[in-house]
Kinemage of the C-alpha trace (Angstrom):
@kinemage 1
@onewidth
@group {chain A} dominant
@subgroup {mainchain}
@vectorlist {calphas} color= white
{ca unk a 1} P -105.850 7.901 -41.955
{ca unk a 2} L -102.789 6.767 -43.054
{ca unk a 3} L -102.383 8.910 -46.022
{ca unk a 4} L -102.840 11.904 -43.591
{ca unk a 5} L -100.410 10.852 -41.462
{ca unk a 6} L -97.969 10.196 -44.101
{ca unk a 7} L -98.931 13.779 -45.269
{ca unk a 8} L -98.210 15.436 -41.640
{ca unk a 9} L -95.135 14.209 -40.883
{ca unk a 10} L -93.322 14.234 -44.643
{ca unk a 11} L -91.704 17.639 -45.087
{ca unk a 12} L -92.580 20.117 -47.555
{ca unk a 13} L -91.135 19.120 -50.844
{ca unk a 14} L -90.659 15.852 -50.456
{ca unk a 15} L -87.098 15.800 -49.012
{ca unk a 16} L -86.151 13.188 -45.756
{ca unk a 17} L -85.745 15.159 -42.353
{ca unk a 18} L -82.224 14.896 -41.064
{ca unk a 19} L -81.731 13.809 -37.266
{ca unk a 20} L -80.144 16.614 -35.293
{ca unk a 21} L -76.937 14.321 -35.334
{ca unk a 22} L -76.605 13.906 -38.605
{ca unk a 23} L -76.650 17.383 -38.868
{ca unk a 24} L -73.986 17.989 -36.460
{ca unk a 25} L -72.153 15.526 -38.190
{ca unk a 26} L -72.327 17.695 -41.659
{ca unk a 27} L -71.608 20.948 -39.784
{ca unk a 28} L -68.334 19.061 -38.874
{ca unk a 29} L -67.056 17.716 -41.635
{ca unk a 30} L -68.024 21.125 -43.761
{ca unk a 31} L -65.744 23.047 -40.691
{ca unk a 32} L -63.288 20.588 -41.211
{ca unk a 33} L -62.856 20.816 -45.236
{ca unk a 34} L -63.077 24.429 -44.934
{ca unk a 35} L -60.152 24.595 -42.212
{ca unk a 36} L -58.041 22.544 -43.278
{ca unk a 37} L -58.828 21.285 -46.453
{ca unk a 38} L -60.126 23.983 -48.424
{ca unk a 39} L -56.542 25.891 -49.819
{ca unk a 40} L -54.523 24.075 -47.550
{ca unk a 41} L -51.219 25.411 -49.168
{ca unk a 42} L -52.042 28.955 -49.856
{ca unk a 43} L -49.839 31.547 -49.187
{ca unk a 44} L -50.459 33.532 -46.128
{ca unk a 45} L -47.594 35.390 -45.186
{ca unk a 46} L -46.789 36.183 -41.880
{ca unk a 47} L -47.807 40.094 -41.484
{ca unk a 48} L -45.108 42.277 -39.271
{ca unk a 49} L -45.716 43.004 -35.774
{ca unk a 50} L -47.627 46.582 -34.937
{ca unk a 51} L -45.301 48.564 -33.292
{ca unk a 52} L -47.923 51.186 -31.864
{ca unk a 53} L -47.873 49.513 -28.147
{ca unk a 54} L -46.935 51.249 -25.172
{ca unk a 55} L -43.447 49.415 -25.004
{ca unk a 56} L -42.575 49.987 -28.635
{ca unk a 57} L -43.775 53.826 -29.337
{ca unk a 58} L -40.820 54.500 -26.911
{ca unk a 59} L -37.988 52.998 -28.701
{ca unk a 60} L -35.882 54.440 -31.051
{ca unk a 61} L -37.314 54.413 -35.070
{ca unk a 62} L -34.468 52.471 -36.734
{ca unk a 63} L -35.551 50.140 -33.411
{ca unk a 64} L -38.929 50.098 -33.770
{ca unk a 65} L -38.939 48.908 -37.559
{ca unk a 66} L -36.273 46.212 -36.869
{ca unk a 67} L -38.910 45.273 -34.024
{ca unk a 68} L -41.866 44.895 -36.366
{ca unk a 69} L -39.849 41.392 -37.796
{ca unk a 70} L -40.193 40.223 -34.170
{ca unk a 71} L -42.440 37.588 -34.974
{ca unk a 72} L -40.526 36.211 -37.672
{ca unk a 73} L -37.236 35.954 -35.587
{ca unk a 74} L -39.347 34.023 -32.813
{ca unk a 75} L -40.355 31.371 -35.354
{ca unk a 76} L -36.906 31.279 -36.266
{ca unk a 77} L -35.456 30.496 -32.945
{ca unk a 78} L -38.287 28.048 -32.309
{ca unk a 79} L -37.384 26.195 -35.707
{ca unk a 80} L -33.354 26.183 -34.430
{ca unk a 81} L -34.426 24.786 -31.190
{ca unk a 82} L -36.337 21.810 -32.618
{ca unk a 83} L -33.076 21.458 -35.201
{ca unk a 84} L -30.812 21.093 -31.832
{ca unk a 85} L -33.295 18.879 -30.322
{ca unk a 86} L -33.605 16.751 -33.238
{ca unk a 87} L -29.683 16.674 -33.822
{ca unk a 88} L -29.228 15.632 -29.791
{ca unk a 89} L -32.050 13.067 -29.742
{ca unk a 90} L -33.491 11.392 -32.611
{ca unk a 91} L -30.667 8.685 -32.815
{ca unk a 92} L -29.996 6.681 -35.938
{ca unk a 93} L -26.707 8.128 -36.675
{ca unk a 94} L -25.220 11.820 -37.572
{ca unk a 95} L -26.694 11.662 -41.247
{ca unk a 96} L -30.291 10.905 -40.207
{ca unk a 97} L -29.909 13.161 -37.354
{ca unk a 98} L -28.979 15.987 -39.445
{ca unk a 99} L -31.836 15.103 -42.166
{ca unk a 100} L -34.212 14.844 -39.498
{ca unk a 101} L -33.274 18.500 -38.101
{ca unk a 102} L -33.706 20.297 -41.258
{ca unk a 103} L -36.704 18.928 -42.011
{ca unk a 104} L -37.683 20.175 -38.474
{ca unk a 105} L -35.930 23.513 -39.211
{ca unk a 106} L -37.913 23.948 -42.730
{ca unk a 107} L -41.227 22.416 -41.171
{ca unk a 108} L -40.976 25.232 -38.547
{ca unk a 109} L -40.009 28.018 -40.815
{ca unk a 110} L -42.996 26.643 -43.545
{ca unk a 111} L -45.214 28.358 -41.107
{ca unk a 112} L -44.247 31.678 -41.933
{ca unk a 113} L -46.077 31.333 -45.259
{ca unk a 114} L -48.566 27.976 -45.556
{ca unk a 115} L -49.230 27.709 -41.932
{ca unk a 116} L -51.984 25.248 -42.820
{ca unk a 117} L -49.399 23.267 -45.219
{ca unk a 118} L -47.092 23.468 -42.206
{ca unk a 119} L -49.096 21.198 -39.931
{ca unk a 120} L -49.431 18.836 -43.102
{ca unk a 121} L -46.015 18.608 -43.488
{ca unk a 122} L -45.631 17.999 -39.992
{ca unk a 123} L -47.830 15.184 -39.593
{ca unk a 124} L -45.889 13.454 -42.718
{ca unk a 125} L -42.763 14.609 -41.504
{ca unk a 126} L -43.121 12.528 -38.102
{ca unk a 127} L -43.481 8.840 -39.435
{ca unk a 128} L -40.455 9.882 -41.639
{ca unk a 129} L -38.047 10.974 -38.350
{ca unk a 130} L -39.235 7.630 -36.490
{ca unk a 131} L -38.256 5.218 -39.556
{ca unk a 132} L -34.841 7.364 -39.489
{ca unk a 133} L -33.860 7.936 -36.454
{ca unk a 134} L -35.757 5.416 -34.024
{ca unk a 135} L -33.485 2.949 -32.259
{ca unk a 136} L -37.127 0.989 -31.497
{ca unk a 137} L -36.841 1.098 -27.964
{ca unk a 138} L -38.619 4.226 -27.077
{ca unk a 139} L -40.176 7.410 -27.956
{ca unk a 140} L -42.628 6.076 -30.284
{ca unk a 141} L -44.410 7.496 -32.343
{ca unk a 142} L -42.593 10.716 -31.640
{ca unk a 143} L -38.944 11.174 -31.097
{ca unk a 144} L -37.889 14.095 -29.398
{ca unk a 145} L -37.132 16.085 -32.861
{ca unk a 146} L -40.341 15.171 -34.156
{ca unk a 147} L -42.353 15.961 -30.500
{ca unk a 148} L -40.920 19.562 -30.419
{ca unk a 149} L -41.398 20.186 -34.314
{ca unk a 150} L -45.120 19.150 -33.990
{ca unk a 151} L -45.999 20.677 -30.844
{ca unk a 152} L -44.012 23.998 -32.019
{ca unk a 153} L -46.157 24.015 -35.204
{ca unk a 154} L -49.473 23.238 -33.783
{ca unk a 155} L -48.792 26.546 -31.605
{ca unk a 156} L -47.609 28.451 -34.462
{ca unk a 157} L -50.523 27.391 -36.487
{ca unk a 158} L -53.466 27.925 -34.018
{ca unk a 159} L -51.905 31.802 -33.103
{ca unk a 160} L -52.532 32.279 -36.807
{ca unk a 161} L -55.497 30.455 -37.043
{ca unk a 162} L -58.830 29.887 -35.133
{ca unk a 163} L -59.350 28.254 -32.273
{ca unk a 164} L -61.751 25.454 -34.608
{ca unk a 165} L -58.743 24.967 -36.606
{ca unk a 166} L -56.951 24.328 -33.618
{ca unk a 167} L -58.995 21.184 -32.518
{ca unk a 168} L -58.916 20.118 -35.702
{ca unk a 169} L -55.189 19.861 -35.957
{ca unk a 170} L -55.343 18.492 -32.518
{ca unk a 171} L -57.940 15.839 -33.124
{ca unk a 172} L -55.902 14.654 -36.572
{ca unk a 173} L -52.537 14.385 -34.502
{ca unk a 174} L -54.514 12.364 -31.908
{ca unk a 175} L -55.643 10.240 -34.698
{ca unk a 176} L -52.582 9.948 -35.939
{ca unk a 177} L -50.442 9.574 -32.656
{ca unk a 178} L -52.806 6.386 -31.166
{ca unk a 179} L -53.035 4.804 -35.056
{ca unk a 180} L -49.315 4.230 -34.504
{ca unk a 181} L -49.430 3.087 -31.204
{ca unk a 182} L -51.870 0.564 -31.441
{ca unk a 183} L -50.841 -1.083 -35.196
{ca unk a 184} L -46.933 -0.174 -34.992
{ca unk a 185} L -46.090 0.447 -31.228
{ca unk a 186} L -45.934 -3.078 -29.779
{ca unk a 187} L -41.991 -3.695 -30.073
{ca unk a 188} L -41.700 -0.272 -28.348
{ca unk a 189} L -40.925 0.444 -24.588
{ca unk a 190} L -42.698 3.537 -24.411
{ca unk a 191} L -45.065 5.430 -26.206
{ca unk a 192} L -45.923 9.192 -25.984
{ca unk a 193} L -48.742 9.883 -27.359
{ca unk a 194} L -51.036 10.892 -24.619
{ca unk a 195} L -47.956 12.543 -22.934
{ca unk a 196} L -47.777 14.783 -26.246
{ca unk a 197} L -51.251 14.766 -26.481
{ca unk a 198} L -51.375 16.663 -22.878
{ca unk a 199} L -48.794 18.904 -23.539
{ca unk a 200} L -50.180 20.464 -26.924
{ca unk a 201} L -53.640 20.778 -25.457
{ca unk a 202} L -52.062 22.833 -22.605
{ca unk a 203} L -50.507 24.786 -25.223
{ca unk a 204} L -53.725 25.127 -27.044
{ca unk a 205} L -55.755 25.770 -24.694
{ca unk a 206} L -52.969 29.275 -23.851
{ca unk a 207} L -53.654 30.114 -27.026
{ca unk a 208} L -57.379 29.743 -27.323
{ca unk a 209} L -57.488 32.313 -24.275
{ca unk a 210} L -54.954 34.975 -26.024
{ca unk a 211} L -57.305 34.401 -28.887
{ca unk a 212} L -60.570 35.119 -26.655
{ca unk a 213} L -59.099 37.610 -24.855
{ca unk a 214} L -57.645 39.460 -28.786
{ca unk a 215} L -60.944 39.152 -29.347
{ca unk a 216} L -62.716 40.479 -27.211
{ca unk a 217} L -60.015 43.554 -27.110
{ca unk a 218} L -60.571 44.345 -30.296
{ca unk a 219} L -64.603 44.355 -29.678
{ca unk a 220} L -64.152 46.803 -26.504
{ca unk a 221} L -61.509 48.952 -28.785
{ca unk a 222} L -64.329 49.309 -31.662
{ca unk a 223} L -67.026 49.959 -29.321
{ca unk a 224} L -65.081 52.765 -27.835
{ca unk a 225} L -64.537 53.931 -31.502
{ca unk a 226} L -68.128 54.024 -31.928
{ca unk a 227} L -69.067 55.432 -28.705
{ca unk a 228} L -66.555 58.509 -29.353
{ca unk a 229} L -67.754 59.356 -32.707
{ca unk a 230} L -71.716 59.270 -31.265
{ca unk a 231} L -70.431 61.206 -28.669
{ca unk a 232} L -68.806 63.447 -31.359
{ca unk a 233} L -71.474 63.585 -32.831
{ca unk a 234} L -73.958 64.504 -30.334
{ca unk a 235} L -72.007 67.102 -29.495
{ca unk a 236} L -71.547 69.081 -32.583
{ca unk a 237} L -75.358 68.644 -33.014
{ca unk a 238} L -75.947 70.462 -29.556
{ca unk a 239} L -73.790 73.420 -30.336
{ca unk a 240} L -75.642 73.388 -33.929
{ca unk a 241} L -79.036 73.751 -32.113
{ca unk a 242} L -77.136 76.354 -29.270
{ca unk a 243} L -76.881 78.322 -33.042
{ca unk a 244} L -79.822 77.756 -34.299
{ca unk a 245} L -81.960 78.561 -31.537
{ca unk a 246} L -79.662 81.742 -30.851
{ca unk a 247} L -80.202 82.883 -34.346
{ca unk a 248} L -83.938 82.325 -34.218
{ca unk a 249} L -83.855 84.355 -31.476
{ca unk a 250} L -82.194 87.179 -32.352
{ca unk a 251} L -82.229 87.889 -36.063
{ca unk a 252} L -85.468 86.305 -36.851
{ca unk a 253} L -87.033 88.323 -34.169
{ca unk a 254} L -86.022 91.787 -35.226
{ca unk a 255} L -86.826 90.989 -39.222
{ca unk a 256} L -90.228 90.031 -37.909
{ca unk a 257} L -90.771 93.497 -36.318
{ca unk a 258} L -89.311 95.052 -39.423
{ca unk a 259} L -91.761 92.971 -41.929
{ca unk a 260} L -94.533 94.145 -39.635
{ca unk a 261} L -93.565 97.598 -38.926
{ca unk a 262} L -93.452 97.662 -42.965
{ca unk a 263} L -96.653 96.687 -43.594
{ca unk a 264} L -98.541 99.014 -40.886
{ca unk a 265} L -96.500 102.332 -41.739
{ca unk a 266} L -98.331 103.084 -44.693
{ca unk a 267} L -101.741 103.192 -42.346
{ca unk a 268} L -100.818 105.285 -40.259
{ca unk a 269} L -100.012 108.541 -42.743
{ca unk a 270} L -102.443 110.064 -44.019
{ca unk a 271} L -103.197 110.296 -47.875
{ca unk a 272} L -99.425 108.908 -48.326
{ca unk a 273} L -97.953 108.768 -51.885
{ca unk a 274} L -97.736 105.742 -54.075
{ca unk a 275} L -94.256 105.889 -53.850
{ca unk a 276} L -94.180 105.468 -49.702
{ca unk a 277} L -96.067 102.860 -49.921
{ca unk a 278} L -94.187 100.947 -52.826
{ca unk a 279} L -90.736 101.725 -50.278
{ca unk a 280} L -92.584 100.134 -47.569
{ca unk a 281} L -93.867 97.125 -49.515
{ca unk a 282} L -90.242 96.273 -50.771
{ca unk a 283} L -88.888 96.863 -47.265
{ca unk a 284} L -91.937 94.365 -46.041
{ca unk a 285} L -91.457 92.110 -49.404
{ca unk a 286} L -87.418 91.713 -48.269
{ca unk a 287} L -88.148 91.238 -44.954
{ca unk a 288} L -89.927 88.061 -45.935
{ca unk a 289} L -87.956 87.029 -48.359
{ca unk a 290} L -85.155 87.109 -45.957
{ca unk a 291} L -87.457 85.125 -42.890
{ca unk a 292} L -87.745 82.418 -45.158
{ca unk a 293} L -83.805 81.970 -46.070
{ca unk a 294} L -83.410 82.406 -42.244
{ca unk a 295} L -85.648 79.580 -41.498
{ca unk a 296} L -84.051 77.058 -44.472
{ca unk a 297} L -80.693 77.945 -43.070
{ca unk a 298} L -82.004 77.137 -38.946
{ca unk a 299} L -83.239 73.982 -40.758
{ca unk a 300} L -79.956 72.831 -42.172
{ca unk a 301} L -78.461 74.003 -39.154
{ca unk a 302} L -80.497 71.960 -36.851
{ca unk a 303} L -80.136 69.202 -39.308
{ca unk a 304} L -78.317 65.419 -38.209
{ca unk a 305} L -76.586 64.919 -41.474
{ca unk a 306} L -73.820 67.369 -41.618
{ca unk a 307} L -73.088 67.634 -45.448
{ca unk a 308} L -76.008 68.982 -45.532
C-alpha cells in the first residue's frame, strides 16, 4: 500500500515536484538576471526620434532632421539640471560639489548608450555623493544631486526599457535606499528614502501607462495594417471572379455553340466530301482545344494566390 502510494504521488522520472512558490521564486530571479544582469553594459544606442507625426511632417526638412535628435537633447538638459542641482545642494565644499555634478552629468548622459549600466552606475554613484558632499545632518541617503540623478535615470531607463525592468530597478533602489537608513542613517536628521521612493514610483508608474498605451497603439496600428490588406485582398479577388464569371459567360458560351455547330454540320449534307468534314472536325477539334485553355485561365483567374 505504501509502495503504491509512493508510486502515485512521485512524478514521472523521478524528479521532486516544486511548490508553486518556489516556482514563482525561479521565474523571478531568471526575470531578474535576464533584465538586469544578463549584458548589463551593452551598447544600446539611443535610436532618433520618428519624425512622421502630425506635428513634425509640417515643419520645415532641415527642421525636421534637427528634430529627430530631440530625444538626445532632452537627456541632455535633464543631465545639466541634476549637474546644477548637485552644484547648489550637495554641500561639502566647491571641489566635491563639482565632482559630484559631473558624475551626475555623465551618469545621466551614460543612458544614451548602456541604459542598463546607467542605473548601475547610479546606484554606486549615490553612496559616493553622500561620503562627499554630506554635511551629516540631513538628506540621507540621498542628497539632492544624487535624488535627481537617480530618479532622472530610473525614468530614462524604464522609457527604454520594460515595465519588469522598471520594478526591478525600483525594488534594488528600495533595497538599497532603507539598507542605508537602517545600518548608516542614525546620526542623520532626516532620511528620504520613502519620500524618493514615492516620487520615482509616481514617475514609474507615468511611464508604465505611456508604455501600455505604445503598446497597445502599435497593436491597433498593425491590426489596421492587416485588416486593409484582407480588405485588399478581398477585393481584387471579387473583381477577379466579376472576370471570370463574365468571361465564362460570354466567350465560353459562343465557342461551345461553335464546337457543337462543328460537329453536327457534317450530318446534315448529304453525301459531303472528306474534305468538309476534315474542315469541320478541325474547326470542332480547335474549338475544344480552346474551351479547355479558357477554363485553365477562369481557374487561375478565380484563383486566391495571385502569382499564380
Amino acid at each position: 500500500m505504501t509502495e503504491t502510494t509512493q508510486t502515485q504521488t512521485t512524478p514521472p522520472g523521478g524528479a521532486r515536484q516544486r511548490s508553486p512558490e518556489f516556482q514563482l521564486a525561479m521565474d523571478a530571479s531568471r526575470g531578474l538576471r535576464q533584465d538586469l544582469f544578463h549584458d548589463a553594459f551593452a551598447v544600446r544606442p539611443l535610436p532618433r526620434m520618428r519624425v512622421d507625426g502630425r506635428l513634425t511632417r509640417r515643419l520645415p526638412p532641415r527642421l525636421r532632421e534637427q528634430a529627430a535628435w530631440t530625444p538626445h537633447i532632452v537627456v541632455g538638459l535633464a543631465g545639466l539640471v541634476a549637474l546644477l542641482i548637485s552644484l547648489a545642494g550637495n554641500g561639502g565644499g566647491d571641489l566635491p560639489q563639482l565632482l559630484t555634478g559631473l558624475l551626475a552629468l555623465g551618469t545621466i548622459l551614460l543612458t544614451l548608450l548602456r541604459p542598463v549600466g546607467a542605473f548601475w552606475v547610479s546606484l554606486a554613484v549615490t553612496p559616493v555623493t553622500a561620503l562627499f558632499g554630506n554635511d551629516w545632518g540631513s538628506d540621507w541617503p540621498w542628497l539632492p544631486g544624487a535624488f535627481a540623478t537617480q530618479l532622472i535615470v530610473l525614468t530614462i531607463v524604464a522609457l527604454r526599457t520594460r515595465p519588469r525592468t522598471a520594478a526591478w530597478m525600483w525594488a534594488l533602489t528600495a533595497a538599497y535606499g532603507l539598507f542605508a537608513e537602517v545600518f548608516f542613517g542614525g546620526s542623520h536628521y532626516y532620511t528620504n528614502t520613502m519620500p524618493f521612493l514615492f516620487v520615482s514610483a509616481l514617475a514609474l508608474l507615468v511611464v508604465t501607462v505611456w508604455h501600455v498605451r505604445h503598446d497597445a497603439a502599435q497593436k491597433v496600428t498593425a491590426q489596421e495594417t492587416v485588416t486593409a490588406h484582407e480588405r485588399s485582398k478581398r477585393t481584387l479577388l471579387e473583381e477577379r471572379t466579376t472576370i471570370a464569371r463574365e468571361l465564362h459567360d460570354v466567350v465560353a458560351h459562343h465557342m461551345s455553340v461553335v464546337a457543337i455547330q462543328a460537329e453536327a454540320a457534317p450530318y446534315r449534307v448529304e453525301n459531303p466530301p472528306p474534305e468538309l468534314e476534315y474542315a469541320f472536325a478541325v474547326i470542332r477539334e480547335n474549338a475544344v482545344i480552346a474551351l479547355s485553355e479558357l477554363r485553365r485561365v477562369l481557374g487561375v483567374v478565380r484563383a486566391e494566390d495571385y502569382e499564380a
